[in-house]
C-alpha positions as CSV (number, residue, x, y, z in Angstrom):
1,X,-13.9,1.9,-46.6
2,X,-13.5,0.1,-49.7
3,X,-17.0,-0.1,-52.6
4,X,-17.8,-3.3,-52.9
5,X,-16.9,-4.9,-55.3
6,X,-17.7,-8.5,-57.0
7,X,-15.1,-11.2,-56.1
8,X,-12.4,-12.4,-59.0
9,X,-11.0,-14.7,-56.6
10,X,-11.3,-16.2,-53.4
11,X,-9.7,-19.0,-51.6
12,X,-11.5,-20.9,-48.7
13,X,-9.6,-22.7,-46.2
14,X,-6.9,-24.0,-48.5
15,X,-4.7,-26.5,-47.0
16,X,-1.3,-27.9,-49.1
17,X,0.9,-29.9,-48.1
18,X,4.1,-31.7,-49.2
19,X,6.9,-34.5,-48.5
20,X,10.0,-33.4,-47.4
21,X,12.7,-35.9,-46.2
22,X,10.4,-38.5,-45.3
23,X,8.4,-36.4,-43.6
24,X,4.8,-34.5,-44.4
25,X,4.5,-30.6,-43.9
26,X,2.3,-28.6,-44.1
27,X,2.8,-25.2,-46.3
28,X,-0.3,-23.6,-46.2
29,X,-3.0,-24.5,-43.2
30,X,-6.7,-22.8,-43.5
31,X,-5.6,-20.1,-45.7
32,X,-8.8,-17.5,-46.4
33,X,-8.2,-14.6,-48.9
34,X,-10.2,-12.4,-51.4
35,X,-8.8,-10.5,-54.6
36,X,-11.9,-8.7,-56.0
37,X,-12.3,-7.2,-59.6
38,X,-10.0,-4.7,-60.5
39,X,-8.2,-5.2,-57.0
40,X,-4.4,-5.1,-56.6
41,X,-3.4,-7.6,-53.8
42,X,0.2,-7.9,-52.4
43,X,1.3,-10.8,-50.3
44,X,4.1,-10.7,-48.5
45,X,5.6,-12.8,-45.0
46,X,8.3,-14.9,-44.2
47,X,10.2,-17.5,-46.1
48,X,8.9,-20.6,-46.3
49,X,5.0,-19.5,-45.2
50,X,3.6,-21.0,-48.5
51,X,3.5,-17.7,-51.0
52,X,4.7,-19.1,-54.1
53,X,3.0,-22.6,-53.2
54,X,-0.4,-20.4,-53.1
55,X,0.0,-18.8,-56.5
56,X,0.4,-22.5,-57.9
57,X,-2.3,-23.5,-56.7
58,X,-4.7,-20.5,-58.2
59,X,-2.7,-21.3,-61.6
60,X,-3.7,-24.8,-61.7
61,X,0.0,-26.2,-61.5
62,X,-1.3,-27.6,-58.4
63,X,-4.2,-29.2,-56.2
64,X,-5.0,-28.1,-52.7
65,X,-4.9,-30.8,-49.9
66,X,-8.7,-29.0,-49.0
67,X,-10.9,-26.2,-49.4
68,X,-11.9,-24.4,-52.3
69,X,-10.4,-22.1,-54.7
70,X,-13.3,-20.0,-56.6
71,X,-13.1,-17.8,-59.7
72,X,-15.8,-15.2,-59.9
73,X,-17.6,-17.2,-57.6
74,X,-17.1,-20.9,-58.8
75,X,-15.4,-23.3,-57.3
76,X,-12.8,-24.7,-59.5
77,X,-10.9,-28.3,-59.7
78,X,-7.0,-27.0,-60.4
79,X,-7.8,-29.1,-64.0
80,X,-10.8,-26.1,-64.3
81,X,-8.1,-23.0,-63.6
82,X,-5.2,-23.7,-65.8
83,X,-5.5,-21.1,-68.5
84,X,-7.6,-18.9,-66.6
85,X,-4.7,-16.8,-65.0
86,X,-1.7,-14.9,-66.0
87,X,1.1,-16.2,-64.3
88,X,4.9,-14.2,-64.4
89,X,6.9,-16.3,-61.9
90,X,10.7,-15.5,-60.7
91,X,12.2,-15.8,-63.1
92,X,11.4,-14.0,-67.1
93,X,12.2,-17.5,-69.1
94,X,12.3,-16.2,-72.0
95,X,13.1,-18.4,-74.6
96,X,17.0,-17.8,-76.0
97,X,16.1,-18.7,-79.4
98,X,13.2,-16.6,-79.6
99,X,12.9,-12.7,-80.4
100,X,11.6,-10.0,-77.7
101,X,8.4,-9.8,-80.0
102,X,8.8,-13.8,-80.2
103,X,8.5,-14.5,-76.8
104,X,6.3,-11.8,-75.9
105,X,3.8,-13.7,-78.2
106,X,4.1,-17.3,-76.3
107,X,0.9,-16.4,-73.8
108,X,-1.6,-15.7,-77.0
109,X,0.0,-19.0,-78.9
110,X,-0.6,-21.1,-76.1
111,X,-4.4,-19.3,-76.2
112,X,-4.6,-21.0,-79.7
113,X,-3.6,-17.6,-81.7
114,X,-1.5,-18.6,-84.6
115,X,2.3,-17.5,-84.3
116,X,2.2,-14.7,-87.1
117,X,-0.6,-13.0,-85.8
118,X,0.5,-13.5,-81.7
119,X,3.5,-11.9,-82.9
120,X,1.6,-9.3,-85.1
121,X,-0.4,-8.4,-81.7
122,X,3.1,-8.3,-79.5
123,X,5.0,-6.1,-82.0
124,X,2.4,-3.1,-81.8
125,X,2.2,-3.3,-77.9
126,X,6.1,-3.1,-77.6
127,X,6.1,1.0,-77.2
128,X,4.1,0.4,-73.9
129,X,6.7,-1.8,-72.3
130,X,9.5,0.5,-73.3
131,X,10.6,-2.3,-75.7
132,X,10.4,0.0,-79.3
133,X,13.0,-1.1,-81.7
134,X,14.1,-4.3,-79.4
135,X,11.6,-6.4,-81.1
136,X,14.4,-8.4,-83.1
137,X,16.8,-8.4,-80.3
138,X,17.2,-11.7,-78.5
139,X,17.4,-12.0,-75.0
140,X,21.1,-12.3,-74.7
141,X,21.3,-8.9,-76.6
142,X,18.8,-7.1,-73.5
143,X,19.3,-6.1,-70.3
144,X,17.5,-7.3,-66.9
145,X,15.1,-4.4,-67.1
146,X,14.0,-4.9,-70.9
147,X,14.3,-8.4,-70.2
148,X,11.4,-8.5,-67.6
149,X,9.4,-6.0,-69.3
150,X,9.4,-8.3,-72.2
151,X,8.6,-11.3,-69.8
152,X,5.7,-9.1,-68.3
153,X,4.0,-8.1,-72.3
154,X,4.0,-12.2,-72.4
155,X,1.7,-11.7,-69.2
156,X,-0.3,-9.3,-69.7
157,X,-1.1,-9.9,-73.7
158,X,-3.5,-12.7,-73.3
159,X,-5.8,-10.3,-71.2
160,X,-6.8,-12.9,-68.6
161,X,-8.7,-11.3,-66.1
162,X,-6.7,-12.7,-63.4
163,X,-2.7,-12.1,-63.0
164,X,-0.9,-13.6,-60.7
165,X,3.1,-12.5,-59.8
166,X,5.5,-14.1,-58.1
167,X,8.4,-11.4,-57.1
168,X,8.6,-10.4,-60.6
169,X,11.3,-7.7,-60.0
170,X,13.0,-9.4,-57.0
171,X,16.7,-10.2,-59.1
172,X,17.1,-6.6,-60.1
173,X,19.3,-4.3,-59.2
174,X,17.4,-1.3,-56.7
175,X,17.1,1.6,-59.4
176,X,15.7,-0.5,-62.0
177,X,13.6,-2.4,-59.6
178,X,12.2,0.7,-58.6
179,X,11.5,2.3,-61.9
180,X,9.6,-0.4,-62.9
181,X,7.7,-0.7,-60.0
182,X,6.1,2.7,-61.2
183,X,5.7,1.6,-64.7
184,X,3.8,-1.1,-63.1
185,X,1.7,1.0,-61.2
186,X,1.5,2.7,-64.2
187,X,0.2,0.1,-66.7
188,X,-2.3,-1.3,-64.1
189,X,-4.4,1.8,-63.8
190,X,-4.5,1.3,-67.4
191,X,-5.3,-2.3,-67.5
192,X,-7.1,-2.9,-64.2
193,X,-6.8,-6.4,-64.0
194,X,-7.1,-8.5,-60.6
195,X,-3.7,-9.2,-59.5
196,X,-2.4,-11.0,-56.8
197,X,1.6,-10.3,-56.1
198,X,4.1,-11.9,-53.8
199,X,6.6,-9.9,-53.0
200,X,9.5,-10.2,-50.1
201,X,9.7,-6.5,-50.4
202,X,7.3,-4.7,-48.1
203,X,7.6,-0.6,-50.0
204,X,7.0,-2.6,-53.5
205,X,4.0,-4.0,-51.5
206,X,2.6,-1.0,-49.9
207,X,3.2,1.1,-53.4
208,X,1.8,-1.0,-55.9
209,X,-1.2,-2.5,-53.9
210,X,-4.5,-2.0,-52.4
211,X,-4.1,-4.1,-50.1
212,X,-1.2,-6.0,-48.3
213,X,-2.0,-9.4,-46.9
214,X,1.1,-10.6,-44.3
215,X,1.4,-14.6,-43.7
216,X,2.4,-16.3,-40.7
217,X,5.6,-18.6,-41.3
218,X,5.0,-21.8,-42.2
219,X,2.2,-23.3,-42.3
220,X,1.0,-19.9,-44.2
221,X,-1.6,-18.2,-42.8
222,X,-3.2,-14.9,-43.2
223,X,-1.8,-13.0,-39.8
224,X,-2.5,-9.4,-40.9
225,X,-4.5,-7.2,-43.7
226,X,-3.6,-3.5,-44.4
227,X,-5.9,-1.4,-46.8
228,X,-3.1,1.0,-48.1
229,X,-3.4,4.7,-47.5
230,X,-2.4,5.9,-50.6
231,X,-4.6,7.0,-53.4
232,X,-3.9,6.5,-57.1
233,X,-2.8,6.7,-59.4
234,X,0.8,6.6,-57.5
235,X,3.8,8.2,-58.1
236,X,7.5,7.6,-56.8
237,X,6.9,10.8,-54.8
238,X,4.4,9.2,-52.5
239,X,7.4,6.8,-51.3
240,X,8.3,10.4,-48.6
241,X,4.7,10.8,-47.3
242,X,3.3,10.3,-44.0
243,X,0.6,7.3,-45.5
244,X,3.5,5.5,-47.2
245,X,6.0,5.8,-44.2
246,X,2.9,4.8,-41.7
247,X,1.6,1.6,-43.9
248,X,5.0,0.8,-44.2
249,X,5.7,1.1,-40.9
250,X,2.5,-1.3,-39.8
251,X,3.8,-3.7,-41.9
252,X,7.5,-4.2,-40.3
253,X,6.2,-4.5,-37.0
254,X,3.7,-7.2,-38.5
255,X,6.4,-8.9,-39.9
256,X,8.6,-8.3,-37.2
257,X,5.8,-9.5,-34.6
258,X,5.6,-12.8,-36.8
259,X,9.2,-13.3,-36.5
260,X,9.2,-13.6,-32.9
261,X,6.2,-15.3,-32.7
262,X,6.7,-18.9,-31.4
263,X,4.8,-21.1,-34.5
């Protein structure tokens, strides 16, 4: 059973919806979650069941239709939340013209640090993101890898208590996908920020989280919670182990369950 712990975040019957070819759907539909301090959160279910629209919401890029999205307990207007999260979508999007210390300094200039010393702070984190002696090199000259660990320093430099990712490693290749899933795990024991993370891909969700929260398809809603059986830190190893295989296991049925389901 999990200590309790103070909520970060939690989201009370949120409702979104949108216009799509002259007609109004609904993407997310009474939608009830929890991330609490220092809690790693994976959400993961089908395509289409509102995931990405969720984590612009908690961003601030977005209003919900209803409910209320609170941050360590206050309820927030999506005005109120801008800022107050870490947000790493897709994509990196780095900046071409801009170095990997350059860009890795973006989050603390739009926090209102001036450019020299943003940059100041990126260049001395740059050995922790396996990025030493790339700081000059522009993002043409890297590869995908070095190219999201620079996007991810731009995350997590500002320190915002909060961080949010939306399939961050979900365009690379498997072997770098996986070996930065464990630098990942990795860097979060050290930081222990809140995060939320959508992922499509159901090990990344059972190894880097605490727990995995499955949606129904659209409209999203929460269908099925796991606490993972693993204990941390984590290691690649733990991918052959009973706990891994059976949390996995759970979860594809879940998903599979979903699948067949008719919504």
């Amino acid at each position: 059973m999990r200590p309790a712990r103070a909520s970060r975040l939690k989201l009370e019957e949120i409702v979104s919806t949108y216009e799509e070819g002259g007609q109004r759907l609904t993407a997310l539909d009474g939608l009830s979650l929890t991330v609490d301090e220092a809690e790693f959160v994976a959400l993961v279910g089908p395509s289409g069941s509102g995931k990405s629209t969720l984590l612009d919401i908690v961003a601030g890029l977005f209003s919900q239709e209803s409910g209320t999205v609170r941050l360590d307990g206050e309820p927030t207007t999506a005005a109120q939340r801008l800022g107050q999260s870490a947000y790493m979508q897709q994509r990196d999007l780095l900046l071409p013209w801009r170095t990997t210390t350059g860009n890795a300094a973006l989050g603390l200039e739009a926090a209102g640090m001036a450019r020299a010393d943003a940059e100041q702070r990126a260049a001395t984190e740059l050995w922790r993101f396996g990025l030493d002696g790339f700081g000059n090199a522009y993002p043409s000259q890297l590869s995908g890898g070095m190219r999201q660990r620079a996007a991810l320093l731009r995350t997590i430099l500002p320190r915002k208590e909060l961080v949010l990712f939306d399939e961050p490693f979900g365009a690379l290749d498997a072997l770098t996908r996986s070996d930065l899933q464990a630098w990942l795990a990795g860097l979060w024991e050290q930081e222990r920020s809140s995060v939320l993370l959508v992922t499509h891909d159901v090990e990344e969700a059972v190894f880097l989280a605490d727990r995995v929260i499955v949606l129904t398809p659209r409209p999203g809603r929460v269908a099925f919670e796991l606490a993972v059986s693993l204990p941390r830190p984590r290691t690649r190893a733990m991918i052959a182990s009973p706990e891994f295989i059976r949390d996995r296991a759970i979860l594809l049925q879940a998903l599979g369950f979903l699948g067949d389901s008719p919504r």
